[in-house]
N, C-alpha and C positions, 0 to 999 in steps of 0.2 A: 504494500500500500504506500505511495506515492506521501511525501511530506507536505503538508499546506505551507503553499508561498509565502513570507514576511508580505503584510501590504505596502512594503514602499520599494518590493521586489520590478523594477522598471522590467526584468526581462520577463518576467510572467505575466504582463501588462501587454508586452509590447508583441505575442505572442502571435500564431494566424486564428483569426476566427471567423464569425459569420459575413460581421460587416462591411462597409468598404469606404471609412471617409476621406471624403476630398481633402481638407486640410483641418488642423484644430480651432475651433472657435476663440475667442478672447477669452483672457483670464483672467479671473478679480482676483482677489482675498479678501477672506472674512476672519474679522479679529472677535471671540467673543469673551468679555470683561463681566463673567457672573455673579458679581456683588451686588446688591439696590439699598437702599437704604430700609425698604419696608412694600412687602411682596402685596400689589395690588389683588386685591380678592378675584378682576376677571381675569389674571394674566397666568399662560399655560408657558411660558419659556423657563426656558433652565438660569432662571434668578433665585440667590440666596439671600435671607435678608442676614449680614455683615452683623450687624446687632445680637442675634439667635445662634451666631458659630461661631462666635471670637470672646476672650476674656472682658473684662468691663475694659472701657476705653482702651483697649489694643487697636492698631493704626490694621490699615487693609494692609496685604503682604505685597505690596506693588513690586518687589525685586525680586521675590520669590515667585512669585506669577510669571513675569517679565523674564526672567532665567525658564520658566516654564515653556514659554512659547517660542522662545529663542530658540530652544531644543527639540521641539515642536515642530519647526519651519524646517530646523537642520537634518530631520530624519525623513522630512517628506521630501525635498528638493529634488531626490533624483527623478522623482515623478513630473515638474513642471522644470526639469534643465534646459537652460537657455529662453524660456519661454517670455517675453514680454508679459508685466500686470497694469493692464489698464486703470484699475478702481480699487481704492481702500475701503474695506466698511468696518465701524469698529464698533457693535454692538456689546447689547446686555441686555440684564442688569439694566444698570446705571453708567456706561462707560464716564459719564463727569465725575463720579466720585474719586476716580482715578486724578491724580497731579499731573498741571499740565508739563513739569520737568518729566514724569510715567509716561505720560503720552509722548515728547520728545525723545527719549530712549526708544519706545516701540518705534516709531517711524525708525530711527537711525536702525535700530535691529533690520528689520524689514530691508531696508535700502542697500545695507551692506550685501545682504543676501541672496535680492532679486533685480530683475533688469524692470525697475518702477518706473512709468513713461515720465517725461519729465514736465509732466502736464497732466498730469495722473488726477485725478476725485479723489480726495480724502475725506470722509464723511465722519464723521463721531455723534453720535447719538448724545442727550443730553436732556437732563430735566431740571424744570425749576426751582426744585426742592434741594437741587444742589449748587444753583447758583451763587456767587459772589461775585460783586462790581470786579471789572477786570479779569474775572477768569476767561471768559470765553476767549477775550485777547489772547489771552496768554497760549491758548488751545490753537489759536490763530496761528502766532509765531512759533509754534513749535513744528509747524508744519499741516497743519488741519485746515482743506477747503470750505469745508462744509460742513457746516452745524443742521442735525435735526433732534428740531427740540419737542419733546412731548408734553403739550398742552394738554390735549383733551376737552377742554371746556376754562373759559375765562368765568361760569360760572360757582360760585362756591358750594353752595347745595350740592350739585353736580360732586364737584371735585369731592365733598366727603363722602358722598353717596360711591363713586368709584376708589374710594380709599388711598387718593392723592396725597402724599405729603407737601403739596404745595398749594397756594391759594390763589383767588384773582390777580391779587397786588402783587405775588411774585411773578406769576406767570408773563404780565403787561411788561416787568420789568427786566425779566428774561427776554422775550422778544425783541424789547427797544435796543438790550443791547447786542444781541445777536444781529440785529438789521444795522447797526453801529459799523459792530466785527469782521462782519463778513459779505463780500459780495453776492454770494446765493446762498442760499438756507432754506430750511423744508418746519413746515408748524406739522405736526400731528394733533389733528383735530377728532372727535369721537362724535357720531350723532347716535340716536333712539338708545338714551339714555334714562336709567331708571325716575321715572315723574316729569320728564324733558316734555313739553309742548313744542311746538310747530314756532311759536314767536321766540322761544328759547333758544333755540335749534339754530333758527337764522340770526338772533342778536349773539351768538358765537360763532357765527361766520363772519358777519358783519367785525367784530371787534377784531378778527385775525384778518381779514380784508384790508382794515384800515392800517394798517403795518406795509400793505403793497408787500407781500412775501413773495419773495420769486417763484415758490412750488407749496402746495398744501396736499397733504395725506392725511385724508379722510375716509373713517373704519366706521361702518357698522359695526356697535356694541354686539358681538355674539357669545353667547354663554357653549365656555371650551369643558369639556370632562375634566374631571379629576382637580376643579379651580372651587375655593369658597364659593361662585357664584352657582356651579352644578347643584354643590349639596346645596346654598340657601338661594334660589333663584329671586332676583328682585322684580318687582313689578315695572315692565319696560311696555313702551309704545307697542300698538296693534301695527301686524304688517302694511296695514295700509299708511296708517299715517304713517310710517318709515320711508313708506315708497313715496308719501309727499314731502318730507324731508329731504330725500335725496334729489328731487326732482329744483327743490326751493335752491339746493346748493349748488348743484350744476349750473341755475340760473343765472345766482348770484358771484359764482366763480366765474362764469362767461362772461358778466356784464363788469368785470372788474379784471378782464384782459386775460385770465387764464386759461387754458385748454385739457379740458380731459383726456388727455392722452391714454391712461392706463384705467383699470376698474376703479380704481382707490386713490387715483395722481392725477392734479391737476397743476400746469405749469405756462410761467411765461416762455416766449422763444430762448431758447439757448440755457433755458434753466431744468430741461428733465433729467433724473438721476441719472446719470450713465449708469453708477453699479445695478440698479434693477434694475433699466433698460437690459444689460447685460442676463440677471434670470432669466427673465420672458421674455429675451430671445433666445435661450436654450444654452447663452455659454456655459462657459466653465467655472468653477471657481475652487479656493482650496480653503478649508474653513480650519481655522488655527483656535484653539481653546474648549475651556472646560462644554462638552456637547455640544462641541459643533459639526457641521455636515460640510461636505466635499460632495461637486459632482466633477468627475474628470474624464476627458475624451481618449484615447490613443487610437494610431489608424486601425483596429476592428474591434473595437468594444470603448462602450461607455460604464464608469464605475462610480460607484458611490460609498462615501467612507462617514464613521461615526465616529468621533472620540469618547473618551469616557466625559459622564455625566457630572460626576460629584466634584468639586474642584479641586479637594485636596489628593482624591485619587488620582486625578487628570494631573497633578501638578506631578504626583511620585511618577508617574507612568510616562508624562512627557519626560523625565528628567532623565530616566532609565530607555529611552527612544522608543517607547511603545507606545503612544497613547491613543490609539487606533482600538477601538472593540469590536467595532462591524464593518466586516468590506462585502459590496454584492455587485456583481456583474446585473448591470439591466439587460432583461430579458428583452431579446429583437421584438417582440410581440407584446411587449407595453411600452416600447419606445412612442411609438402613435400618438398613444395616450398622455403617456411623460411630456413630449413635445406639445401639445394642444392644447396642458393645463395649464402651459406657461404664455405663450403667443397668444391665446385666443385672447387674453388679459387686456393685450394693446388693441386700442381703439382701431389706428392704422392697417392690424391682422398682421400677417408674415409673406414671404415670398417662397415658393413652393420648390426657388432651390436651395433654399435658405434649409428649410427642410430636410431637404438629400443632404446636403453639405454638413447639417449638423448630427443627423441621425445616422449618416449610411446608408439610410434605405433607398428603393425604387420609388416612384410616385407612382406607380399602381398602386402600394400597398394604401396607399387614400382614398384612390379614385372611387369608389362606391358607395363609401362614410362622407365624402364631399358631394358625393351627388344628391344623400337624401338629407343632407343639411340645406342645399340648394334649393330640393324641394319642399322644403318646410319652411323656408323664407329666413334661413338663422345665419345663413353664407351668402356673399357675393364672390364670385369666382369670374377674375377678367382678366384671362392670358398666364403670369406668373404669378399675381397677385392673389389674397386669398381674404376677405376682411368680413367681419360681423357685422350683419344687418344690426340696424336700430333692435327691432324684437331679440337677434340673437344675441345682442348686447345685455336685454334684461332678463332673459334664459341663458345664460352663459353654461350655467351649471349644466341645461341639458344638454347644450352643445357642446359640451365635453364628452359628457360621458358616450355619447354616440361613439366615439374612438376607443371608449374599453375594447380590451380584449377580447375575442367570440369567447 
C-alpha cells in the first residue's frame, strides 16, 4: 500500500490526470488573524474571543502567531513557486486588534517570500470596537490598501441586538477616518435585522452613503448552524419586507453612483475588490492561518486544503511545517458546480473560456444545464458571454444548483 503524499508534495500535484488546463489562474492570499474581541452571536467563522483563552490582561501572541504563518507560507511555497500574488486579504477575527508594527512584519514576511505585484490590494479587515485616532494611519503606512471596516448598522439598538462591541458614535468615527486614511475602503453594512423596519434599513444606508464610500458590502442577516443565533433565533423581518429592503438599497446605492456588480458588492469605477473579484472568478488562492482554506490549480487537477482550526494547534503544527488537516482533489464532476457558485455571483456573469481555462473542462460538459437555464429565463447566453437575467439574479440559488452533479 502506496504512502499518502505530504500536501505540499509539488510532484504529487503536478502529476497526469483527468484535466487539461490552459494556464493557472491568479493568485491571492488569505491571511486569517483569529482573535475578536467578543464572538458576535450571528457569526459562524473561526473567531476566538482573546478574553475567554488568555490569562487576565495577557497581550495577543502577535510574534508567536507571526513566526506561525511565516512557517506556514515557508512549507507551502513549493506549491505556488515562482507564481505572481495579485491581492492580500487579511481577515478574522478582528484582524485591527492586531498592531499596526504586527501588520508591518506580516507584509515584510509575505514580501520576502513571494513575487507581491507591486500594485498588489492589501485589504485588512477592521472594526470599530477596535478603533483609535491614528491607527488606521498607521495600518496605512505599514503597507495596507484597503480598509474594510464592519459596521453593520450606525444604529445602536441594532448594534446591541447583533452583539456589536461598538456603537453609532464609534462607528461614524471609524469611517470619517478610514475615508481620511485611505483612498478606497469597503463599509460592511447588514440589513433584515432583528426589529429593523424599512425607514431603518434605508437611514443606515443613507448615513454610510453620506461618507461617498468607494464600495459597500451589504449581507442579508442569515441565521448560520451551530451560532447563538441557531439555538436562540431573534425575531427578524418577513421575506418580503427583506426583498423591499434590498430592492430600497440597490436604489439608493444607484442613485449615489455605485454599481452592483456582485450579489453583496456595490462599487464606484475602479473601486471593486480585486481579491473577490478574484473568488468569483474561480482563481486561486492560498489561505495562510488558524482555519483557513486554499483553493489551488496545477495543469490536471484542482485542490483544496484546510488548516487546523484551533489557533494554538494551528500555531504548534505550522511551526513543526504541518498545519494542513485536509487536502481533496475536486472531483471533474463538481467542478461545474464549484465554478457556477462563484461566477454566477457577478452581475456581469463569466466568459465560457474563462470556464475551460479555469476548470479544464470541454464546454459541452455545460451545454444542456445552459440551455435549460436559457429556457427558464435565468441565463442570457451571447457568443462567449454567459450572464444572469434580472429573474436569474433573484433565483441565483436555483440557478446554481441546476449545475449539481446528476
Amino acid at each position: 500500500m502506496s504512502e499518502t503524499p505530504h500536501w505540499s508534495d509539488v510532484r504529487h500535484w503536478m502529476r497526469p490526470g483527468t484535466l487539461q488546463l490552459q494556464g493557472l489562474p491568479p493568485l491571492s492570499l488569505y491571511v486569517h488573524l483569529p482573535w475578536c474581541l467578543k464572538k458576535c452571536p450571528y457569526c459562524d467563522f473561526n473567531s476566538h474571543e482573546w478574553s475567554a483563552t488568555a490569562a487576565a490582561g495577557a497581550p495577543l501572541p502577535e510574534q508567536a502567531y507571526l513566526d506561525a504563518l511565516r512557517a506556514d507560507l515557508e512549507a507551502a511555497l513549493p506549491l505556488i513557486w515562482g507564481r505572481p500574488v495579485h491581492s492580500v486579504f487579511i481577515g478574522g477575527g478582528t484582524p485591527s486588534l492586531f498592531s499596526p508594527e504586527a501588520i508591518d512584519r506580516l507584509l515584510a514576511d509575505l514580501r520576502a517570500r513571494v513575487r507581491l505585484d507591486a500594485d498588489a490590494e492589501i485589504t485588512l479587515e477592521a472594526n470599530p470596537g477596535t478603533f483609535e485616532r491614528d491607527r488606521f494611519r498607521a495600518f496605512r503606512q505599514a503597507g495596507v490598501t484597503r480598509l474594510s471596516i464592519g459596521v453593520q448598522s450606525f444604529n445602536d439598538r441594532h448594534l446591541k441586538a447583533l452583539g456589536r462591541v461598538h456603537d453609532r458614535a464609534q462607528a461614524l468615527a471609524a469611517v470619517e477616518e478610514a475615508a481620511q486614511a485611505f483612498d478606497t475602503f469597503n463599509l460592511d453594512v447588514m440589513y433584515a435585522l432583528p426589529g429593523q423596519s424599512l425607514a431603518e434599513c434605508e437611514q443606515d444606508i443613507r448615513t454610510a452613503l453620506d461618507f461617498q464610500p468607494p464600495h459597500i458590502s451589504i449581507y442579508h442577516l442569515t441565521i448560520e448552524p451551530n451560532t447563538v443565533f441557531a439555538k436562540f433565533p431573534p425575531a427578524v423581518p418577513e421575506e418580503d419586507d427583506a426583498y423591499a429592503m434590498l430592492d430600497r438599497i440597490t436604489e439608493r446605492t444607484g442613485e449615489a453612483g455605485l454599481q452592483r456588480y456582485e450579489v453583496s458588492a456595490y462599487a464606484r469605477p475602479g473601486h471593486r475588490s480585486r481579491h473577490n473579484l478574484n473568488y468569483w472568478q474561480f482563481g486561486d488562492y492560498l489561505g495562510l492561518g488558524a482555519g483557513a482554506h486554499s483553493k489551488l490549480s496545477f495543469a490536471h487537477r484542482v485542490v483544496r486544503q484546510v488548516r487546523a482550526r484551533e489557533p494554538r494547534l494551528y500555531m504548534e503544527k505550522a511551526l513543526a511545517g504541518d498545519p494542513v488537516v485536509s487536502v481533496d482533489e475536486v472531483a471533474r464532476r463538481d467542478l461545474p458546480f464549484e465554478y457556477m457558485l462563484n461566477a454566477l455571483r457577478l452581475r456581469e456573469g463569466f466568459l465560457l473560456t474563462d470556464f475551460a481555462a479555469r476548470t479544464g473542462l470541454p464546454l459541452s460538459s455545460l451545454a444542456a444545464r445552459l440551455r435549460e437555464a436559457e429556457q427558464r429565463g435565468w441565463l442570457t447566453v451571447r457568443g462567449d458571454e454567459v450572464m444572469p437575467t434580472a429573474l436569474g439574479f433573484d433565483f441565483l440559488s436555483d440557478v446554481q444548483a441546476l449545475f449539481l452533479p446528476d
